[in-house]
Residue, then its C-alpha position, 0 to 999 in steps of 0.5 A: x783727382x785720379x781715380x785708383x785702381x782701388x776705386x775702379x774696380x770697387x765700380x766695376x763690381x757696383x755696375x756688374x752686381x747693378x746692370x739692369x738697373x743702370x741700364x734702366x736708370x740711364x734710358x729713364x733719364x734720356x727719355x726725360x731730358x731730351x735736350x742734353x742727348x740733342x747730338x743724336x739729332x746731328x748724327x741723322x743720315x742726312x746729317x751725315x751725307x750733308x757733311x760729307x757733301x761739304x767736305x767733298x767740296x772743301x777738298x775739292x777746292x783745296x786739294x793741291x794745298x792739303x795734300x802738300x799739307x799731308x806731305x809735310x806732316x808725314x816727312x816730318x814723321x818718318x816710320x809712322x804708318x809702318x810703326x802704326x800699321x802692324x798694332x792693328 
């Protein structure tokens, strides 16, 4: 199913006229169930410096193989900074 342009902006308009209920609604609702918002808990700093502790090594480890990787994906694309670049 496929929402219409119609529908959008009949939604737009519900949460522009209802915001601070929504936004009061939704903070109610995550503060009640905790376990469906548990990813928050994996975003922690220390989350974060342990991932990128692992991925520094895994690189590390198998740079020769990804960066030969990296090499083939961007011959196989040629222009593909260069077009992607000046959209920024």
């Amino acid at each position: 199913m496929t929402t219409t342009e119609h529908d959008r902006a009949r939604m737009r308009a519900y949460y522009r006229a209802n915001r601070e209920k929504m936004l009061a609604y939704n903070k109610a609702y995550r503060k009640a169930h905790p376990e469906k918002f548990a990813y928050k808990a994996a975003t922690s700093t220390e989350m974060k410096l342990k991932r990128s502790a692992y991925y520094r090594k895994y690189y590390a480890k198998h740079r020769e193989k990804l960066r030969a990787y990296h090499n083939a994906w961007i011959a196989a694309r040629p222009g593909y900074y260069k077009r992607y670049r000046n959209k920024t």
